[in-house]
C-alpha positions in Angstrom: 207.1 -66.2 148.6 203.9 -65.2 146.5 204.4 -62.8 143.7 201.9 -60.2 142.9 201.6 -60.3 139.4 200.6 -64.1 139.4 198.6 -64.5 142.2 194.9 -64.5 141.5 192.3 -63.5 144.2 189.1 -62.2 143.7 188.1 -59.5 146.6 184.6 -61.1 147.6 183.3 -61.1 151.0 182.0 -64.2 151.7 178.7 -63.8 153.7 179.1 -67.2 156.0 181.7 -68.1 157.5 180.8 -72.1 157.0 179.3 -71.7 153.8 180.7 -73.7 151.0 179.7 -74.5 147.3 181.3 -76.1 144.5 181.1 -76.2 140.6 181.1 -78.9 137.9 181.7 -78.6 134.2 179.2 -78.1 131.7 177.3 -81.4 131.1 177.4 -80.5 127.3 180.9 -80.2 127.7 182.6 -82.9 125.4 185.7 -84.1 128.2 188.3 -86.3 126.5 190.8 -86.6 129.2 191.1 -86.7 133.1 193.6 -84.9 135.8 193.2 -86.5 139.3 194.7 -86.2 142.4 194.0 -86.0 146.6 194.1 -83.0 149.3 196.5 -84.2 152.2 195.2 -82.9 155.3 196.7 -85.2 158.1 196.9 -83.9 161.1 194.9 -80.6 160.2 191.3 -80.3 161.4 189.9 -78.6 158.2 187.1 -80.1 155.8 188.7 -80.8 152.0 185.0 -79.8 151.0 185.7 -76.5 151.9 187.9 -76.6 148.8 187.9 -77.1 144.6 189.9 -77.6 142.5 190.7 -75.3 139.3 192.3 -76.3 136.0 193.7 -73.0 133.6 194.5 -72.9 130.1 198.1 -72.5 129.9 199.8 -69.7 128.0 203.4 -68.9 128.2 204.0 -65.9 129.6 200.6 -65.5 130.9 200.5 -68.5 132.9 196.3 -68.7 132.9 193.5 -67.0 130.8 191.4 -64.9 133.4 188.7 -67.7 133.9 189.4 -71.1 134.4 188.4 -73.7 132.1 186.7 -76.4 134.7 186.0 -76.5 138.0 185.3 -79.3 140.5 184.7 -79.8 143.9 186.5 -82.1 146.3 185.1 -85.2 147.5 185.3 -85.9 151.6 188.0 -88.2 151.1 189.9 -85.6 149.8 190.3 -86.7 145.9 189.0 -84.8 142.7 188.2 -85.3 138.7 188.7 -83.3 136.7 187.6 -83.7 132.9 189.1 -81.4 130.4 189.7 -81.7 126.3 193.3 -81.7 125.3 195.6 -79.1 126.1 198.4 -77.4 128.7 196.9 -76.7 131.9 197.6 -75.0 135.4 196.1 -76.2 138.1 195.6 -74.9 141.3 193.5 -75.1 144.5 191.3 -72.9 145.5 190.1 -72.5 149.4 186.4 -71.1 148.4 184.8 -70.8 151.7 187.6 -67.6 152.5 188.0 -67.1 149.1 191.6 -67.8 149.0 194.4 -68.4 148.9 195.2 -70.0 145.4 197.8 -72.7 145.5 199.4 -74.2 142.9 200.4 -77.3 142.0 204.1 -78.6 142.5 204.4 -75.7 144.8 202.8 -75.1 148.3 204.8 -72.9 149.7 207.0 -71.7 146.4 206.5 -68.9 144.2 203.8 -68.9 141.9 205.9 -67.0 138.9 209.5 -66.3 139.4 210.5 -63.3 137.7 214.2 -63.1 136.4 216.9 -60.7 134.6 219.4 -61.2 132.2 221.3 -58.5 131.9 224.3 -57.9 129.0 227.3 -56.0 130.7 230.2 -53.7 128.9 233.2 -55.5 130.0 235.1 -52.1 129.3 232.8 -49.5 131.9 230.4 -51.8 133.6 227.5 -50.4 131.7 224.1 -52.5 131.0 223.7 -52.6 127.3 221.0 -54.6 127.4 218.0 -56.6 129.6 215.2 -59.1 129.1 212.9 -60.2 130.8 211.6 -63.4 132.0 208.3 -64.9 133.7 208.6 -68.2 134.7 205.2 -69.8 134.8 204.2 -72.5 137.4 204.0 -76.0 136.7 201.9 -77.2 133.6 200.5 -80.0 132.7 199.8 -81.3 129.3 196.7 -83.5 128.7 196.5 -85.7 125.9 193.5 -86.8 124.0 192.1 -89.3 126.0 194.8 -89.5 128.5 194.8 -89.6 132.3 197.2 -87.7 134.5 197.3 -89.0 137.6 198.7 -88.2 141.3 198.4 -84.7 140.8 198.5 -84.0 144.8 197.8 -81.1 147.1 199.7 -81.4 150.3 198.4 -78.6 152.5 199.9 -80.0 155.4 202.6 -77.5 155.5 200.5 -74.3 155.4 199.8 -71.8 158.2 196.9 -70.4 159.6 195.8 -67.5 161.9 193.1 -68.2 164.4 191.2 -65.5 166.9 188.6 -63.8 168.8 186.9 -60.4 168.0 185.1 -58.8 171.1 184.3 -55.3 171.8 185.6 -53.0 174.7 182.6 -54.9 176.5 184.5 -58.5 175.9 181.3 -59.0 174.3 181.8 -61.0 170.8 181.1 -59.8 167.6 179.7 -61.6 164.8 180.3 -60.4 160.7 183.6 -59.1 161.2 185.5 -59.8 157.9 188.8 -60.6 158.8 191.4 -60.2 156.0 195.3 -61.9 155.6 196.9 -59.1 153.7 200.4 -60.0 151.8 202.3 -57.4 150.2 199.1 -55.5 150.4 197.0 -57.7 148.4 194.3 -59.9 150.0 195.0 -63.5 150.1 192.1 -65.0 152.2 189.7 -63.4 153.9 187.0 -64.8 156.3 184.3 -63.6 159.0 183.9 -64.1 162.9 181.1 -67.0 163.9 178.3 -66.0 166.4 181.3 -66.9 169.2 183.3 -63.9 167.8 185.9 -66.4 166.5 187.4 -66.8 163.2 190.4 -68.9 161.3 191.9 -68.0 158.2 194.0 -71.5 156.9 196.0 -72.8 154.0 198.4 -70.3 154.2 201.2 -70.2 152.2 204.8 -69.0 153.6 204.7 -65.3 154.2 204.4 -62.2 156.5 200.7 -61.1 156.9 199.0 -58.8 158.5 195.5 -59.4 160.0 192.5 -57.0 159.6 189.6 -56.4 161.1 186.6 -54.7 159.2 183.3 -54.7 161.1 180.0 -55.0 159.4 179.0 -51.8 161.9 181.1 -48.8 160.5 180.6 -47.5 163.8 183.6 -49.5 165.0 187.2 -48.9 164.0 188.6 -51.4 161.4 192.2 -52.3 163.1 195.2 -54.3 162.4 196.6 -56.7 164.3 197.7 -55.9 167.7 195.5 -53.2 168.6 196.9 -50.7 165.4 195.0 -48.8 163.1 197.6 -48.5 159.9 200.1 -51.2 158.6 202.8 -49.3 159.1 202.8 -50.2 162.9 200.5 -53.1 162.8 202.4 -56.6 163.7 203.5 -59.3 161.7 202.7 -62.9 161.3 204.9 -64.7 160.1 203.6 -68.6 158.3 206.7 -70.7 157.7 206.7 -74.7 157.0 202.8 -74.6 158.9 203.3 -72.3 161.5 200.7 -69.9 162.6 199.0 -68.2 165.3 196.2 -68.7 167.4 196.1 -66.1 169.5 195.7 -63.2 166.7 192.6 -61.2 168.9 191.4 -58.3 168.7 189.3 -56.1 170.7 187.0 -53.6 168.6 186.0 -49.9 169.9 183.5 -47.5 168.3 185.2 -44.6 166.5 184.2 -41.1 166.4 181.3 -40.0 163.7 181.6 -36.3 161.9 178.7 -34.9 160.0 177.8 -32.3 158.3 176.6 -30.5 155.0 177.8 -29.3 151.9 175.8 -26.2 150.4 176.6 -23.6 147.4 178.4 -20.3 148.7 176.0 -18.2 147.0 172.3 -20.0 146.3 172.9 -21.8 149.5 171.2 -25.1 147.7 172.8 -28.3 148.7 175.4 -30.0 146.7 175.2 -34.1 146.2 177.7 -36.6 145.7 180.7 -34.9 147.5 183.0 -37.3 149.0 184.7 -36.1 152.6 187.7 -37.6 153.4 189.7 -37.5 156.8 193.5 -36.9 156.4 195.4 -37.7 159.4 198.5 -36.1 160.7 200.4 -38.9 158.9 198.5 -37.9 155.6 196.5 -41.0 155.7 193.1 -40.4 153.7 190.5 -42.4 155.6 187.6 -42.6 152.8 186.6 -46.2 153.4 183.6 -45.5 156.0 183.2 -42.0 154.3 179.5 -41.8 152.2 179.4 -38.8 149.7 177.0 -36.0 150.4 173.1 -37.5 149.7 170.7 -34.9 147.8 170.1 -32.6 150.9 173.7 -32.1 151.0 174.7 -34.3 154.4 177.6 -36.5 154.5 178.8 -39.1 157.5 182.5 -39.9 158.5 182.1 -42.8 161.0 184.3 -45.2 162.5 187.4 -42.7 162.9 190.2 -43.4 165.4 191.1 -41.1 167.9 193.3 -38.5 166.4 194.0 -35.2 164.8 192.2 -35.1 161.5 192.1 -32.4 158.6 188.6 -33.1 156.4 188.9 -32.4 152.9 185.4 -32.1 150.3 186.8 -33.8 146.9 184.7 -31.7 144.2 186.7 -33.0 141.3 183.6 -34.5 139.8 181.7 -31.5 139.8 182.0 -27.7 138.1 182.9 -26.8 142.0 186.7 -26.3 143.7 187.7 -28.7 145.9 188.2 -27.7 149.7 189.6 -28.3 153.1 187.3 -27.0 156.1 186.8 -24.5 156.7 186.6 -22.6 154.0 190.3 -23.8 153.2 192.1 -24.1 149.9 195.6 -25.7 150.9 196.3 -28.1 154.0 198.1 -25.9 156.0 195.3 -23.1 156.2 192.7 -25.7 157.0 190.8 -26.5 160.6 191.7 -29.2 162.3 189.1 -31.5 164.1 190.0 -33.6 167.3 188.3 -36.9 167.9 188.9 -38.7 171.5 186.6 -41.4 171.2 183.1 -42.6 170.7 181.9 -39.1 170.0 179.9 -37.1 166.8 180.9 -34.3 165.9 178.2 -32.6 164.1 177.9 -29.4 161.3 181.1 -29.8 159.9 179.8 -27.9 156.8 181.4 -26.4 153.7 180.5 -23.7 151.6 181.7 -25.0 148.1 182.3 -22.2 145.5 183.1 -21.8 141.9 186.3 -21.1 140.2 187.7 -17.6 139.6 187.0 -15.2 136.5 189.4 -13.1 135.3 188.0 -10.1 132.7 190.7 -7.9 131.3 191.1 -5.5 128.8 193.9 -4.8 126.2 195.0 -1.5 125.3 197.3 0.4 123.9 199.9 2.3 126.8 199.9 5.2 124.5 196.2 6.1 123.7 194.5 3.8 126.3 192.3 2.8 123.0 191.3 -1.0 122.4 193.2 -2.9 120.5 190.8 -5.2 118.5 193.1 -7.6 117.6 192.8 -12.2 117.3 196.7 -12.5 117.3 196.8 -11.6 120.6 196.9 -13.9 123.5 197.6 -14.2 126.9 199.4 -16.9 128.5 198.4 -17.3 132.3 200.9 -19.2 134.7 200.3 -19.8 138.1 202.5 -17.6 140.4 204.2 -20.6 142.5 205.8 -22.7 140.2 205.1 -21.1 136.7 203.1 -23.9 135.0 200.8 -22.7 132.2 197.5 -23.0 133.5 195.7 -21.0 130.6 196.2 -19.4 127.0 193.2 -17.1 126.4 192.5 -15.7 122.7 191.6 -11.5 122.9 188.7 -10.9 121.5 187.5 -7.4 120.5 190.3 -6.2 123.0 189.1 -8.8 126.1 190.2 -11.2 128.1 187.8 -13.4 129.5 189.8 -16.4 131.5 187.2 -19.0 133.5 188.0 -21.8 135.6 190.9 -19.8 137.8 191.4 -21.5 141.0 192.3 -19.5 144.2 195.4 -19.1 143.8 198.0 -15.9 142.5 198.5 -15.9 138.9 201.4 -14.1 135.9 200.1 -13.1 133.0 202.2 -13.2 129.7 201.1 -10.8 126.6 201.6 -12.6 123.5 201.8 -10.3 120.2 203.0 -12.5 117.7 202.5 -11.0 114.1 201.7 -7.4 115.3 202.8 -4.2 115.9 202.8 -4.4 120.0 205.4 -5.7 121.8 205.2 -8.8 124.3 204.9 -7.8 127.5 204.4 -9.9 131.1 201.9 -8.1 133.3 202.3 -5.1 134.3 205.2 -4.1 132.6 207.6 -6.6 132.8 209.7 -8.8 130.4 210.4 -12.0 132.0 207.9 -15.0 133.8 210.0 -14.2 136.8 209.9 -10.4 137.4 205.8 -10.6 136.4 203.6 -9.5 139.3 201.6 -12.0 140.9 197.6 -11.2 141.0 195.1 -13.1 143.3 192.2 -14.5 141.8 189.5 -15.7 144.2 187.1 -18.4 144.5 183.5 -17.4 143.4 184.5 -13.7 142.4 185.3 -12.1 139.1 188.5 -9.8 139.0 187.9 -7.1 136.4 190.6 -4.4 137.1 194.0 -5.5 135.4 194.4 -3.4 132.2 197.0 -5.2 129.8 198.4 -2.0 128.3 201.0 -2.8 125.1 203.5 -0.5 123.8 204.2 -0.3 119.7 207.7 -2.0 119.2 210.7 -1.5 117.9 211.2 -2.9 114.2 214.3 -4.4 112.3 214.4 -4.6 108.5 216.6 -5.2 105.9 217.4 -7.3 102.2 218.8 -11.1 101.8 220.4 -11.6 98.7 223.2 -13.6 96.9 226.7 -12.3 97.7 228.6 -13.1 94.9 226.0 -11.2 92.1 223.5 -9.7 94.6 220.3 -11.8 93.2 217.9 -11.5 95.7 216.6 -13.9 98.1 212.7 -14.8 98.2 211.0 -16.7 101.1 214.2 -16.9 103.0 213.4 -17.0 106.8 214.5 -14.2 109.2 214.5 -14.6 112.9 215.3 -12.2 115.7 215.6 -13.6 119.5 215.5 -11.3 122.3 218.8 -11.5 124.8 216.7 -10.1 127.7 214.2 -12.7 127.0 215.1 -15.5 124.6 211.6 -17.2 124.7 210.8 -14.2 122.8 211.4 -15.2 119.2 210.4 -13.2 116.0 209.9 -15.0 112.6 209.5 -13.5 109.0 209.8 -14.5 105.5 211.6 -12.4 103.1 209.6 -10.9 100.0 209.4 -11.0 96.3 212.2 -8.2 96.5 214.3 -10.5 99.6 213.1 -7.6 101.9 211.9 -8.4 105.0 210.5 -6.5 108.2 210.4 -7.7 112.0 208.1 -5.9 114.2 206.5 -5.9 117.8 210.2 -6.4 119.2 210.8 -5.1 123.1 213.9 -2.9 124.0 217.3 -4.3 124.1 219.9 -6.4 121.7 218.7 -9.3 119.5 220.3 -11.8 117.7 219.5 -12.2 114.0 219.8 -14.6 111.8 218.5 -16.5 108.1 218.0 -19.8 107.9 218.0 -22.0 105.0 216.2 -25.2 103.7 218.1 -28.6 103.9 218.7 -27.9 100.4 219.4 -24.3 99.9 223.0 -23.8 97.9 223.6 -21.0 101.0 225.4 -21.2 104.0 223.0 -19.6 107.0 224.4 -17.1 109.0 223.9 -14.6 112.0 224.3 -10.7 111.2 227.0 -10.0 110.1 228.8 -12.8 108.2 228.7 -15.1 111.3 228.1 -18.5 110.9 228.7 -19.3 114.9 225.9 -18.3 117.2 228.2 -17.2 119.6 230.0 -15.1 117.2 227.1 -13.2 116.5 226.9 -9.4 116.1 223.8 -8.0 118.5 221.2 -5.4 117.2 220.1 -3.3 119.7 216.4 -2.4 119.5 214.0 0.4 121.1 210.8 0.8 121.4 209.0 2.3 118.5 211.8 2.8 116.7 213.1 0.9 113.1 216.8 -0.2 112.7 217.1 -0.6 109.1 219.3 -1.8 106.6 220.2 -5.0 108.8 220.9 -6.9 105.2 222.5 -10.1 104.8 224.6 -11.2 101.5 224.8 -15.1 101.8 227.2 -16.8 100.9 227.2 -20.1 98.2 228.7 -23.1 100.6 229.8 -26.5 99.7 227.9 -30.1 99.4 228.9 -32.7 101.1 226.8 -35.8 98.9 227.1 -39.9 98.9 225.7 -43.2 98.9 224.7 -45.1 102.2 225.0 -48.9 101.4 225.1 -52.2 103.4 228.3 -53.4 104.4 227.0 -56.7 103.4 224.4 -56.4 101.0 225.3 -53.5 99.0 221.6 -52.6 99.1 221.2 -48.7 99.8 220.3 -47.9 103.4 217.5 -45.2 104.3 216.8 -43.2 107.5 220.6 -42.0 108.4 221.1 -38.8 109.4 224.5 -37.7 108.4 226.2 -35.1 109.7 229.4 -32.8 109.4 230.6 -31.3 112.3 233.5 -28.8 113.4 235.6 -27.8 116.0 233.9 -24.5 116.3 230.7 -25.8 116.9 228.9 -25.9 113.8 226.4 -29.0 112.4 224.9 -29.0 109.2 222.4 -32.5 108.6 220.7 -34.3 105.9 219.0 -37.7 105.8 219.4 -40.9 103.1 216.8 -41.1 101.0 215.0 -44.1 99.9 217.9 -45.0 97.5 220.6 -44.0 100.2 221.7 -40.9 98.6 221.9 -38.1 100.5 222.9 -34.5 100.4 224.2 -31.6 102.9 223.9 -28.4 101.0 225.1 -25.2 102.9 228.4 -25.7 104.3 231.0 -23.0 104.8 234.3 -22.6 103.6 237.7 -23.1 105.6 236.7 -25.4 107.9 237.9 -28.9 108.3 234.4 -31.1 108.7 233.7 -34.5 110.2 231.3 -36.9 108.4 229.2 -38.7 110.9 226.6 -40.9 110.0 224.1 -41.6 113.0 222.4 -45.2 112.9 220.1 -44.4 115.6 216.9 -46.3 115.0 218.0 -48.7 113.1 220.0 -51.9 112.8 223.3 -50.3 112.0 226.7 -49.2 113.3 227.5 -45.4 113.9 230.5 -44.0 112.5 232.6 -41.5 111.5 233.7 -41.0 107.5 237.3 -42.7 108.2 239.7 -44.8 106.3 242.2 -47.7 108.1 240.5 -46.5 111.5 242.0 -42.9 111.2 239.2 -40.4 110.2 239.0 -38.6 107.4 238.2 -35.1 107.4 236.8 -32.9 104.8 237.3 -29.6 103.5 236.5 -27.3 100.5 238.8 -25.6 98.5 236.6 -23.2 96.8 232.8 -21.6 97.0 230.4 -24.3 96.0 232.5 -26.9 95.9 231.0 -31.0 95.7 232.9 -33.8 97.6 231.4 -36.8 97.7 231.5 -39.1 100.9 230.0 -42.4 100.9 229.5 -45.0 103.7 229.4 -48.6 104.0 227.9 -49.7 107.2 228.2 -52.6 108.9 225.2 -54.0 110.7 225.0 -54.3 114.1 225.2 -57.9 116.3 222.7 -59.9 118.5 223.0 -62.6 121.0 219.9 -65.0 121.0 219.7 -68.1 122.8 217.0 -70.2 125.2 215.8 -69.2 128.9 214.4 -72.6 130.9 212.2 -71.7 133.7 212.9 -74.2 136.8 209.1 -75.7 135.5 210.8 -76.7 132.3 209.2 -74.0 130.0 211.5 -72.4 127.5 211.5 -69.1 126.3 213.8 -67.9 123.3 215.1 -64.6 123.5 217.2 -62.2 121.6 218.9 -59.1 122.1 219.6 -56.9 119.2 221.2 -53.6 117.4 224.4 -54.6 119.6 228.2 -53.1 118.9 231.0 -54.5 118.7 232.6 -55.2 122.0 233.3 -57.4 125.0 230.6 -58.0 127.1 229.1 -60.7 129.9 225.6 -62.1 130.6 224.0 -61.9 134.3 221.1 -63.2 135.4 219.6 -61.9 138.3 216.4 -62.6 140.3 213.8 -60.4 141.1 215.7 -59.7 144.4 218.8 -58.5 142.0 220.6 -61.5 143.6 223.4 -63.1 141.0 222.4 -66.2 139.8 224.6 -66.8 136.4 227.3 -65.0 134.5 228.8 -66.0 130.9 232.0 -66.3 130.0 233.6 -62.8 128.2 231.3 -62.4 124.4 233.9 -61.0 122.5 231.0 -59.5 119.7 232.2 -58.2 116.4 230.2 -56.2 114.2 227.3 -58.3 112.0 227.7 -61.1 114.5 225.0 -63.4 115.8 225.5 -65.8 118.7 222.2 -68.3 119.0 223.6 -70.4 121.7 223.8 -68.3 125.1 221.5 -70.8 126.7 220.2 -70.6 130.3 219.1 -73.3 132.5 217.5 -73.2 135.9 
């Protein structure tokens, strides 16, 4: 069968249906070596002329550069020359006069790339660790200075072909249809019907087509074979071993036509260069007999089959919103237009409008006053699915959102840094319990007052427990439990106080963070160092809760030396970690030298040392000795233990794929674990082709020999 990816066909309609040509190289070309070869055509009542012959620069992988390097024509007795410098070349045949298909050589009727899979397997689970990927090219042929290659033959004896008539309803036939063979849905030949209505598409290879008819006179409807006007019901032809058909006919009947004009809602000038499109109840877009909208504003659909359509004015490339007619903004509110036949439907107009405006103000609920404020912003979602459409800055206590589609949108007050609390529109503290408000096409809304209440404040000291030194630029952080996306950030001052303002109604969770390496252990109010231990402040509006103070804690390092299992060089870029049953973490990261240092860690708890290799060539593990881990604890406040690592690296299996054309490709897989695995290798169709023997791997292992041979 053809594969997509390496088949090469240019989509050209050829404007005669006997017309041939041919190239030759470059007379200034300097040729030092010949390919040479003969079209068999026994039997088949086709003209070799009608073809040329084509000679690409091979490139693994690539299998041709995008233009060839020579081109020659074929002789009438069915040989060619070709003169090309030295070098690895495809070479294929080309059938010019339907501009396709492309054959290549060695294989007629075979694939023109193979694609493959090898795929490494966990013996243990049946997981895929690993795949690669291979692209077998087709034959090549490699030139030599000088040299002649000889014999290189075409047999196109075994191709198919498809052979009919085109008439209209009148049986009258019609001349300059292009008639397309379509495979996989890609074009492989295409032709166009003599003054006899007939046509023939040859030389194809194996495959299931379908046939297309596409008059030159849109006023007809393009079908596929038999008397179908999508692929999904058209019929197949199958081409096997130089089968055909010649009895593919069709019989062409004029379409229905629908016109109209597209105008501006409000000045009522026309709009150009709107494409309609007519969507089927199948959801089929027919757009290829559609012309967009000329300068007055008119547009033509022509050529439709009888049906039940939906017409929809694309206005993406304008400052206008897209439409359905009439007047319609989603598919299911839209007008539907019948066509029966050979009829023209005329004034199928739309009125295309602008996007929505929203103009709000923002204002305090207690006063009504503006509040002149930059920090505040509102977040605008759109009311069915609550994706973020908009954030729009406040400016001088207004907000002034453009570009708002017909549609119902939530609005989201955010008051970050000030005294107001976040609110969603109109009084509401989650995306989900926000009221929806309908913007409209063309029209500015200009009655939604975003009114903000002052909120509720919490406030309090950081310092050092053990001698009460305070702490300065430590980070506070409350998060609201009625709305967690509402989180509150400060920085504690010269003095380790610290106020959080703008906070809605209800309990928070607060906590102080520390820097990767701060000699304190973080901790939620009051003492906790488990979020789900955590004591809740409850908060009102306008209202401070003070003296919410935090005495932190000196905690215990964890330090060491990352190193090479087999260099002993130092190894940067792991994340260590040490972990506990109660659901603590703390983290730091190897330094250039491999040193690094966990600062922070709490008392009484037994810790795990993990060192994470992701992202690099190592092997995970755990801080262990004789395979049993080791764990870690502190016996008093600030206490040092030092934990090093010596990692081993991790393995790879490397080895030689040979394509069934004889070109070899090295592969490897890498940053493997230790285990027991097999190698598959699958075609493109997932069909087994080759398994290994069990690869027992062990850690810093490298196997070079898993060799494949097709």
């Amino acid at each position: 069968m053809l594969k997509n990816q390496c088949l090469k066909y240019v989509a050209v309609i050829m404007t005669c249906f006997f017309m041939a040509c041919s190239q030759s190289p470059s007379s200034s070309e300097k040729n030092t070596g010949q390919i040479s070869g003969q079209i068999l055509t026994e039997g088949l009542i086709i003209d070799v002329q009608d073809f040329q012959v084509r000679a690409y620069k091979h490139r693994l992988n690539q299998w041709q550069d995008e233009q060839p390097v020579n081109v020659t024509s074929v002789a009438s007795d069915g040989s060619f020359l070709l003169n090309l410098p030295e070098g690895d070349y495809i070479v294929t045949l080309f059938m010019e006069k339907q501009n396709g298909p492309e054959l290549f050589y060695n294989g007629i009727n075979s694939e023109a790339c193979s694609n493959y899979e090898a795929q490494l397997v966990d013996v243990e689970n049946g997981e895929i660790i690993s795949t690669k990927k291979f692209i077998c090219d087709p034959e090549s042929l490699k030139l030599s200075t000088g040299g002649t290659i000889s014999n290189i033959d075409f047999d196109i004896r075994e191709t198919g072909h498809v052979i009919g008539l085109i008439t209209n309803s009148e049986n009258t036939p019609l001349t300059q249809v292009t008639v397309q063979a379509v495979y996989e849905e890609k074009i492989i030949a295409q032709t166009q019907t003599n003054e006899k209505g007939e046509y023939t598409i040859c030389s194809l290879p194996d495959g299931d087509y379908h046939i297309v008819a596409d008059p030159e006179n849109d006023q007809y409807i393009t079908q596929y074979f038999s008397n179908a006007y999508y692929s999904f019901n058209a019929d197949i032809i199958s081409v096997i071993s130089g089968t055909g058909r010649n009895d593919a006919d069709f019989q062409l009947t004029k379409g229905g036509t629908i016109t109209g004009k597209i105008i501006d809602a409000d000045s009522l000038n026309p709009i150009e260069n709107i494409l309609v499109s007519a969507i089927d109840n199948a959801n089929n877009v027919v757009t290829g007999k559609s012309l967009a909208s000329d300068a007055d504003g008119n547009y033509t659909i022509c050529g439709l089959p009888p049906g039940r359509y939906i017409l929809h004015a694309d206005a993406s490339n304008s400052s206008y919103v897209s439409c359905y007619f009439k007047s319609a903004y989603t598919i299911n509110s839209a007008n539907a237009i019948n066509i029966y036949g050979a009829e023209i439907l005329t004034e199928k107009d739309f009125d295309l409008q602008l996007p929505g405006r929203l103009i709000a103000k923002v204002v305090e609920k207690e006063t009504g006053n503006l509040i002149d404020n930059d920090n505040i912003y509102v977040k605008i979602y759109r009311a069915s699915d609550h994706e973020l459409v908009q954030t729009v800055q406040s400016i001088e206590g207004f907000i002034d959102a453009k570009g708002l589609r017909e549609d119902k949108y939530k609005f989201e007050i955010i008051t970050a840094g000030t005294r107001y609390a976040p609110v969603f529109y109109s009084d509401k503290t989650t995306l989900e319990s926000a009221w929806p408000i309908q913007i409209f096409n063309g029209k500015t809304r200009d009655d939604l007052l975003f009114e903000l209440k002052t909120g509720g404040q919490i406030s309090g000291r950081v310092v050092e427990s053990q001698n009460g030194t305070v702490l300065f630029e430590y980070n506070v952080c409350a998060t609201s439990q009625i709305n967690p996306r509402w989180v509150h950030h400060v920085t504690t001052n010269v003095d380790g106080e610290y106020v959080l303002k703008g906070l809605i109604e209800g309990p928070y969770i607060v906590e102080v963070f520390t820097d990767e390496e701060s000699l304190y252990v973080p901790e939620y109010y009051q003492n906790i160092y488990a979020r789900k231990d955590a004591t809740l402040i409850d908060v009102t509006y306008d209202q401070t809760d003070p003296d919410i103070n935090f005495s932190l804690d000196q905690g215990g390092k964890i330090y060491g030396l990352v190193t090479s299992y087999e260099t002993g060089e130092p190894v940067p870029g792991i994340t260590l970690y040490a972990l506990n049953g109660k659901g603590l973490t703390y983290s730091a990261q190897t330094l250039s030298d491999g040193t690094y240092s966990i600062f922070g860690i709490p008392n009484g708890n037994n810790y795990s040392i993990y060192a994470d290799t992701t992202g690099t060539s190592y092997i995970s593990e755990y801080y262990s000795f004789g395979g049993s881990e080791i764990p870690i604890s502190f016996d008093f406040v600030g206490q040092a233990k030092q934990v090093d690592f010596s990692l081993a690296k991790k393995s790879k299996i490397c080895g030689t794929f040979t394509c069934p054309s004889n070109h070899q490709m090295n592969y490897c897989m890498e940053d493997l674990v230790p285990g027991t695995y097999i190698l598959n290798v699958h075609d493109e169709e997932n069909v087994l082709l080759k398994t290994s023997e069990e690869i027992n791997l062990s850690p810093n292992q490298e196997i070079i020999d898993m060799d494949f041979n097709f």
